[in-house]
N, C-alpha and C positions, 0 to 999 in steps of 0.2 A: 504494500500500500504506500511507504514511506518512496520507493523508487519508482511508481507511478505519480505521483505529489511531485515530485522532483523533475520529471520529463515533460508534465501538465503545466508545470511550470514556465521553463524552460522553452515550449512549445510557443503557450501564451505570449512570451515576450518578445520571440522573435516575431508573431504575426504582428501585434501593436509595435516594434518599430516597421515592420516594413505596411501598415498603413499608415505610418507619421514618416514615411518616406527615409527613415534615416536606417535602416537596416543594409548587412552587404549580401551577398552572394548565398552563405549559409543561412541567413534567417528567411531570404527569398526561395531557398530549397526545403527549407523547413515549412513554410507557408503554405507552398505548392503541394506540399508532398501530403500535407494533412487534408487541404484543399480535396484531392483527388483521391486521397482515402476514403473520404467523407462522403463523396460521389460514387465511390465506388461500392461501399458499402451500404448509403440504399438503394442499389441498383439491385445489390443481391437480397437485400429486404423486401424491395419489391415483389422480387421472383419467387421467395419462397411464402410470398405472399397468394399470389397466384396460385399456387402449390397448393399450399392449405386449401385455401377455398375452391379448385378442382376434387382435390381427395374428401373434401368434405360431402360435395355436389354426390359424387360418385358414391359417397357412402349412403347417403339417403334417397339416392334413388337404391341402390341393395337393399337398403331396410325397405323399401316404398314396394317395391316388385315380391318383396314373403308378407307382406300384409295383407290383410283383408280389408275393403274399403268399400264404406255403409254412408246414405245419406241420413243424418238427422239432422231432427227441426230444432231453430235457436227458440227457446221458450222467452226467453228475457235477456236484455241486455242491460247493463250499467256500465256510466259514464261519470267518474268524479272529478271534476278540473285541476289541477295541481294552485298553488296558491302560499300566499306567505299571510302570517297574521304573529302579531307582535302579545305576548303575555302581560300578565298585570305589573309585570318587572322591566317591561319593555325589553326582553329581550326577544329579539326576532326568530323564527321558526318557520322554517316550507313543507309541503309535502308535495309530491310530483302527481301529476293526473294518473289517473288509473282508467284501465279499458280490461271488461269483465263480461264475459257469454256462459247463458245458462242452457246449455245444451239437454236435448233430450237424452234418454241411456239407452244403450241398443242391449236388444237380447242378452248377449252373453255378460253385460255388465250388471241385467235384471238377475241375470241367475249366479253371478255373485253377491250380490246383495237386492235380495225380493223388496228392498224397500225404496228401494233410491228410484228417483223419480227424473230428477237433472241431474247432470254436472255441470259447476261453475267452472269455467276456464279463465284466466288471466291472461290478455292476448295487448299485442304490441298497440300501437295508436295506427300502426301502418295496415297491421293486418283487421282489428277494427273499422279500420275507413271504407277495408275491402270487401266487408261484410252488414257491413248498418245497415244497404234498403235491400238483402236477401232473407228468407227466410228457414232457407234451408242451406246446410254446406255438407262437403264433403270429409270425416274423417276415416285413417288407415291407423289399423291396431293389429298386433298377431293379436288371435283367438287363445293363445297362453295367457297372455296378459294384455285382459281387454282395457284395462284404465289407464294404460300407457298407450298414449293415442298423438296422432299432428294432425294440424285442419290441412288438406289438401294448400292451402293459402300459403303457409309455411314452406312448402317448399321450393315457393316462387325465388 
């Protein structure tokens, strides 16, 4: 840590002299050199960015192709706005909006539990917006485990 501190250092100084113009040769290779590190390393951040979110695509369509995929009706929605309100202490406090679907239960979630009626789901503000004037959506669950479910929307 102590010889990272010392390089960071070191580093620093020659870029602030060679943008106060008074640096020589060394601090303008040191400059460059970080410069183009720095470039070159989100270049590979990028890519294994990419990366992720291909391998990811690819896994949820695998999961999406062994599920079983049922329409049910949204029974009820809720919409809470997010908002700040300050206490008797004035000190201030937020809470962020919330976006909430009460799904009907399919079959095999009735015959895990004979009483459930809905399920409430917590769903993004994105994937809410894509669902407010539908009535009906699509979710994929394996038949093992029907309460582990994604709305068709999600895997946009």
């Amino acid at each position: 840590m102590i010889i990272a501190t010392v390089v960071a250092y070191f580093v620093l100084l020659g870029i602030i002299r060679v943008l106060s113009e008074q640096g020589n040769k060394f601090d303008q290779f040191i400059c460059y050199s970080v410069l183009i590190g720095f470039v070159i390393l989100m270049i590979l951040a990028i890519i294994q960015q990419i990366r992720d979110s291909i391998e990811i695509s690819e896994l949820q369509q695998k999961w999406k192709c062994e599920c079983k995929s049922v329409k049910v009706a949204i029974i009820d929605r809720k919409y809470h706005p997010g908002g700040t309100w300050e206490d008797e202490y004035g000190v201030p406090h937020s809470f962020h909006s919330s976006y909430q679907l009460n799904l009907e239960s399919t079959i095999e979630q009735r015959t895990l539990y004979p009483n459930l009626i809905s399920i409430s789901v917590d769903v993004s503000e994105n994937i809410y917006s894509k669902v407010k004037d539908r009535n009906i959506v699509r979710i994929y669950y394996k038949p093992a485990s029907p309460m582990e479910f994604l709305l068709d929307e999600e895997f946009e």
